[in-house]
C-alpha positions as CSV (number, residue, x, y, z in Angstrom):
1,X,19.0,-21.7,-5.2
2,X,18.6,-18.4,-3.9
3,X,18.8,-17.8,0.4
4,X,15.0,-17.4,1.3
5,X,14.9,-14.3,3.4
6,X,13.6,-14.4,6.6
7,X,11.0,-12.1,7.8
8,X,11.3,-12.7,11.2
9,X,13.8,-10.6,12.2
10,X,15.6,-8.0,13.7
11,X,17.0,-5.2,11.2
12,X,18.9,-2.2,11.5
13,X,17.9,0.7,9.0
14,X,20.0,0.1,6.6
15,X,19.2,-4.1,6.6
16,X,15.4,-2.9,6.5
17,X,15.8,-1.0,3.6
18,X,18.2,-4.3,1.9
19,X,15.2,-6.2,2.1
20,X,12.8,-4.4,0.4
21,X,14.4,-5.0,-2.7
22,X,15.8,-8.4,-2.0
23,X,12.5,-9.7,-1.2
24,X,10.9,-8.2,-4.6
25,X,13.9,-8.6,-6.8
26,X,13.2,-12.5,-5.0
27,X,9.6,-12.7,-5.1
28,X,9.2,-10.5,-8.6
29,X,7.6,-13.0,-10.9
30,X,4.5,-14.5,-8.4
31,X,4.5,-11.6,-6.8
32,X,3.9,-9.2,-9.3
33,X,1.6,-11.5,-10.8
34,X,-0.7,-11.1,-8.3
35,X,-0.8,-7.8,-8.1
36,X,-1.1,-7.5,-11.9
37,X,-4.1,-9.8,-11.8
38,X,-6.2,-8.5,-8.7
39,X,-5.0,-4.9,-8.9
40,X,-4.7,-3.9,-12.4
41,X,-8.4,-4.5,-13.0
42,X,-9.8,-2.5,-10.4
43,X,-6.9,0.0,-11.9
44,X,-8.5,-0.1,-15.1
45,X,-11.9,0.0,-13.7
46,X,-10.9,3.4,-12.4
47,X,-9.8,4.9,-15.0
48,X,-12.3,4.2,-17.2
49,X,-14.5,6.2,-14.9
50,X,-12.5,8.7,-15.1
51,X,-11.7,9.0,-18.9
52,X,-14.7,10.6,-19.8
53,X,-14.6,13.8,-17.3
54,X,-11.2,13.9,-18.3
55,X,-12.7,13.6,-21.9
56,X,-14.4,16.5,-20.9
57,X,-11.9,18.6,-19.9
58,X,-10.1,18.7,-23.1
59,X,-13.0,19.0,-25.4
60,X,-13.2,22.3,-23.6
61,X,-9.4,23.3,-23.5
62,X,-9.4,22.5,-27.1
63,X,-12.5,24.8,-27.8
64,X,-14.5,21.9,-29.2
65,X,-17.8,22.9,-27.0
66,X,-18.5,25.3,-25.0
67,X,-17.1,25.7,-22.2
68,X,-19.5,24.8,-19.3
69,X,-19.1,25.4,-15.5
70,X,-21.7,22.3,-15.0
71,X,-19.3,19.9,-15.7
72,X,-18.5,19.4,-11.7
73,X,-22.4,18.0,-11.5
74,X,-22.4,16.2,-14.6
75,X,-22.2,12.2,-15.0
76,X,-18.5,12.8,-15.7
77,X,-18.0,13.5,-12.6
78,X,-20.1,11.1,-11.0
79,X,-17.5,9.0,-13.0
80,X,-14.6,10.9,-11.8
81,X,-15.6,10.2,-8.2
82,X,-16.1,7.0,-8.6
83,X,-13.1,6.3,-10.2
84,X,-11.2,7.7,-7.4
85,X,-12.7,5.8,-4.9
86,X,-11.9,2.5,-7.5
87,X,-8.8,4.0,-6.7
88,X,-8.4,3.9,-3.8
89,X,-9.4,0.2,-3.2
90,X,-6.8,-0.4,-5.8
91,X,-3.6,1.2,-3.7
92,X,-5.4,-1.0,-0.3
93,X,-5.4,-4.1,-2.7
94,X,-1.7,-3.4,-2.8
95,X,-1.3,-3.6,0.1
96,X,-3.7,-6.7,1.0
97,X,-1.5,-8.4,-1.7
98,X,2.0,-7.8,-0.4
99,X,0.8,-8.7,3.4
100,X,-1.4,-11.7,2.4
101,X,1.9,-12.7,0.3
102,X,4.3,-12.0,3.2
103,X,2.1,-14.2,5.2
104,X,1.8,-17.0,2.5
105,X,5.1,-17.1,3.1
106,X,5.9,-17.2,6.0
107,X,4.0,-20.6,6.1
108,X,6.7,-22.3,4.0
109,X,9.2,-19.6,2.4
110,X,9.7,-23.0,-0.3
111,X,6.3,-23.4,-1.7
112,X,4.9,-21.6,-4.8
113,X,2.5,-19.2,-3.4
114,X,-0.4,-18.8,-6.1
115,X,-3.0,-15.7,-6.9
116,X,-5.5,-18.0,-6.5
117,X,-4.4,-18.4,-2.6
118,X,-4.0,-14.7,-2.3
119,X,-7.3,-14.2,-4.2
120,X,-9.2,-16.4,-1.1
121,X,-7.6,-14.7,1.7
122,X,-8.7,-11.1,0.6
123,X,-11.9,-12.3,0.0
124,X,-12.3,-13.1,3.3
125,X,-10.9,-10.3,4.9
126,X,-11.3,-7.2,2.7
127,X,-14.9,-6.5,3.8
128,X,-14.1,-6.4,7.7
129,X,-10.7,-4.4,6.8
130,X,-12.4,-1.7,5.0
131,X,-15.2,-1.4,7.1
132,X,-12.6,-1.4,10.4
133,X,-10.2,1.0,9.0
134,X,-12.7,3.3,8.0
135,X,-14.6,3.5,11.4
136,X,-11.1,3.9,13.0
137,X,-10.2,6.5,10.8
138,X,-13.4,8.4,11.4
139,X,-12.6,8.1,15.3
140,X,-9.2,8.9,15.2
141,X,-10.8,12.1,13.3
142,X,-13.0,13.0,15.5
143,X,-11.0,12.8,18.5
144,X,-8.0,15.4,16.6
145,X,-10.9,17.4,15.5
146,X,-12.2,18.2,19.0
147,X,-9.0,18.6,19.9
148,X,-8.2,21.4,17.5
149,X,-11.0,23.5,18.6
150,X,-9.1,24.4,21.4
151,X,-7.9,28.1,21.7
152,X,-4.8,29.2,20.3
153,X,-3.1,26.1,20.2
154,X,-5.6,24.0,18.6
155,X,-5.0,23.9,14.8
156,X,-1.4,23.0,15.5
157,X,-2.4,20.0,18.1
158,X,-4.5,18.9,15.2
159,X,-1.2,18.9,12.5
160,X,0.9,17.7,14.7
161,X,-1.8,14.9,16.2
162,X,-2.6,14.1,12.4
163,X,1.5,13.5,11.7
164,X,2.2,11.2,15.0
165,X,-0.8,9.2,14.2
166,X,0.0,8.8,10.5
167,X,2.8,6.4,10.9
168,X,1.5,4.2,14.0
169,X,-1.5,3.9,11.3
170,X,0.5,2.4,8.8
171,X,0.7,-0.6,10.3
172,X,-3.2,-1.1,10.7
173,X,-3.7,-3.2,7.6
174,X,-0.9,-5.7,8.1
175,X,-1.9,-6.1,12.0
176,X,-5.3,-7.0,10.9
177,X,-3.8,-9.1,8.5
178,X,-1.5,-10.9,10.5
179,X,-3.0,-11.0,14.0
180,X,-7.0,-10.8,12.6
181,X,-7.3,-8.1,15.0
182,X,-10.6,-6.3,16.2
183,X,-10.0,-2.3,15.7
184,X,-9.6,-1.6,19.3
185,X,-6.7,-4.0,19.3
186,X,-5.4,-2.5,16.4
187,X,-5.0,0.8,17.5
188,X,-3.6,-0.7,21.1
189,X,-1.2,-2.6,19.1
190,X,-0.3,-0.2,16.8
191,X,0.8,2.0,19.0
192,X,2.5,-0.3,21.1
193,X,5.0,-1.7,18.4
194,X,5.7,2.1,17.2
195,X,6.7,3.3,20.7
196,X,10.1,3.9,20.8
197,X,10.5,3.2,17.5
198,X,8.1,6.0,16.2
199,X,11.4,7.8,14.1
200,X,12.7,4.6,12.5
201,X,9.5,3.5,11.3
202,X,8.6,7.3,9.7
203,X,12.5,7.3,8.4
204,X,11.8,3.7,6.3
205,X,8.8,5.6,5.3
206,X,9.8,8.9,4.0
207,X,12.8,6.8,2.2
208,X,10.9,4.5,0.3
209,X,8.3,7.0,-0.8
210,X,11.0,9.6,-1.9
211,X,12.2,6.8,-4.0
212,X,8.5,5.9,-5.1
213,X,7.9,9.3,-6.0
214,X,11.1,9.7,-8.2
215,X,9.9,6.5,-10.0
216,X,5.9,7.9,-10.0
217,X,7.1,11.1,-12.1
218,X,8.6,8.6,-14.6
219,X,5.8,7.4,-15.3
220,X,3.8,10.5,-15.7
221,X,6.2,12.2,-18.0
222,X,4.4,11.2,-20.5
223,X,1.1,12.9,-19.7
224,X,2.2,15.8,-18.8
225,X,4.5,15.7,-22.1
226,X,0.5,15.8,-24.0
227,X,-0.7,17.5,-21.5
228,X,1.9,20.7,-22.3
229,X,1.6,20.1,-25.8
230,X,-2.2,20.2,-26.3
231,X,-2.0,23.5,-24.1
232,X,0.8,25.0,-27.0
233,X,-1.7,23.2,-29.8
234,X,1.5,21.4,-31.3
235,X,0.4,19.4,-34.5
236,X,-0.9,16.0,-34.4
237,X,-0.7,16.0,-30.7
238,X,-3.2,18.2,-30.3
239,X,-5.3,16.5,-32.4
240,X,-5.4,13.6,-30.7
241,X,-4.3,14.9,-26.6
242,X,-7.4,13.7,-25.0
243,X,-7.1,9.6,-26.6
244,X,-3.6,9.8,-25.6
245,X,-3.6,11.1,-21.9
246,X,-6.3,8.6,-21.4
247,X,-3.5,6.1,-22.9
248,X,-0.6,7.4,-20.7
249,X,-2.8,7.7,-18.0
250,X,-3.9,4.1,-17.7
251,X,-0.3,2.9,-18.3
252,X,1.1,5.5,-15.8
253,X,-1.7,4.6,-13.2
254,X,-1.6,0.8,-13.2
255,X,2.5,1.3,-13.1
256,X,1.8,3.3,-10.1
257,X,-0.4,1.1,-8.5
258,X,2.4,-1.7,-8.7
259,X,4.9,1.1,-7.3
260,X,3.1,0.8,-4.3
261,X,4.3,-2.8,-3.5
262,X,7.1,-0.9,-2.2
263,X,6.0,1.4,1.1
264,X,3.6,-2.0,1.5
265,X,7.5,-4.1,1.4
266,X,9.3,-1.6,3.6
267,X,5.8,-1.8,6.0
268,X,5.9,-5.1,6.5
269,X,9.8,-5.6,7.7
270,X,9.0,-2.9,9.5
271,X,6.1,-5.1,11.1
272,X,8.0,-8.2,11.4
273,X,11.0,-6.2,13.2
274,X,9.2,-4.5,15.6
275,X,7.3,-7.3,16.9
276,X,10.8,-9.2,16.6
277,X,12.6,-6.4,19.0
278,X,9.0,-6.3,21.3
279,X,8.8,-9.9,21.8
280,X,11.2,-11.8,20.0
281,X,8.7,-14.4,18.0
282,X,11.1,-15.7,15.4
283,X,13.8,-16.3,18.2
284,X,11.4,-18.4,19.6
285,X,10.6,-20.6,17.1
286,X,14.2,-20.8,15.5
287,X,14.6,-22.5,19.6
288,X,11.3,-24.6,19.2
289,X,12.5,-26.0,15.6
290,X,16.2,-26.8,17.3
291,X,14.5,-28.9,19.8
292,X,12.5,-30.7,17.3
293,X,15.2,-31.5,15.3
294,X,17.2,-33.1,18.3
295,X,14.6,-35.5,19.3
296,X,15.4,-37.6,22.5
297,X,16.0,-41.7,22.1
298,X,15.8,-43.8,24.8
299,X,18.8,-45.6,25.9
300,X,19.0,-49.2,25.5
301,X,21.1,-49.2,28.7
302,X,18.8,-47.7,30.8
303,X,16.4,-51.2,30.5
């Protein structure tokens, strides 16, 4: 049997980075199953929507109609839009999944975890996550927008506001997650765990997604491979570009979409070991489980 990792812990960059892909090669199979089930749906969902402006697009390239500058107000993009925002929800279920999973187990690293557990713990929380991470996005907003109408020096308070903030934010689903948080908290705590450690957590970042986006492009090659070929009218491709990019587009998406298990991994030890280094939680109970293990007996000699 394999070690079960422990997420409570204290990690150096390179150990953080180890257990990324430990944990999924671990975890692959229920894991991936869960995300297949309550993300690739929505995934599909999406694109759907989307097919039809995209439809669009190439029954214009291809000289098919005419070509119309109404397109941007028609009910293909209506679809469009809505598929992106389908879209979005999909990449946050990603990360509900991973962090709901994480927390699963955590709760006993030996027991099966199931979709169907993973499926009632977003339901309960996606409404309240959405809703709080959208109002503290608009705040946060707000506040670097002000900010950059100051003379001069504004515009680059606001780039360099929007950076810093960006990686304390990452770690605003999985607190709310973890620690069912109010928003205020959230942003407290946030900011809290990333001081200090403000580089580390962007450097487990930027790693993982350069290695996300070399994998991402693999998927696409295939659309852009129609894509270039429909613009050069080569043979039987041409023909039939705009059924196939839909194809290669829903495969490359929904591959995508799982892709993003991976930041969502590398956020989560990133969770678990700053709050290990801040205040030393799985220390703790490693000492409480010692002590319960060692139970005191009375002595027969002390009657």
């Amino acid at each position: 049997m394999q070690q079960k990792i422990n997420l409570r812990e204290e990690r150096d960059f390179g150990q953080k980075i180890n257990a990324v892909f430990t944990f999924l090669q671990q975890n692959f199979k229920p894991l991936f199953k869960s995300l297949l089930f309550i993300v690739g749906p929505v995934a599909l969902v999406a694109i759907a929507c989307m097919s039809f402006f995209v439809t669009q697009i190439f029954s214009n390239i291809n000289g098919a109609g005419p070509m119309r500058t109404d397109n941007f107000t028609s009910l293909g993009f209506v679809g469009y839009v809505v598929g992106f925002l389908l879209l979005m929800l999909a990449f946050l279920l990603v990360h509900l999944v991973v962090y709901t999973y994480m927390k699963e187990y955590l709760t006993d690293k030996y027991k099966p975890i199931e979709t169907g557990q993973i499926i009632r713990v977003i339901a309960k929380k996606i409404v309240y996550i959405i809703l709080s991470m959208i109002g503290l996005s608009i705040v946060l907003f707000l506040a670097m927008f002000f900010l950059s109408m100051i003379p001069f020096i504004g515009p680059f308070i606001f780039f360099c506001g929007f950076i810093y903030i960006s990686v304390p934010l990452s770690l605003g689903v999985i607190i709310m997650l973890m620690e069912e948080a109010t928003p205020v908290h959230v942003f407290n705590r946030m900011l809290y765990l990333t001081s200090g450690k403000w580089w580390s957590t962007f450097g487990i970042l930027a790693v993982i997604g350069i290695i996300q986006g070399v994998t991402n492009y693999m998927f696409f090659l295939p659309v852009y491979f129609v894509t270039l070929a429909n613009a050069l009218h080569v043979g039987i491709v041409d023909s039939l570009s705009s059924g196939l990019v839909v194809v290669y587009s829903a495969v490359a998406i929904i591959g995508v979409s799982m892709l993003f298990s991976l930041p969502a991994v590398a956020i989560g030890f990133q969770y678990f070991n700053l709050v290990e280094r801040k205040e030393g939680i799985g220390l703790l109970e490693e000492i409480e489980q010692i002590g319960e293990s060692q139970p005191m007996t009375d002595n027969e000699e002390d009657f």
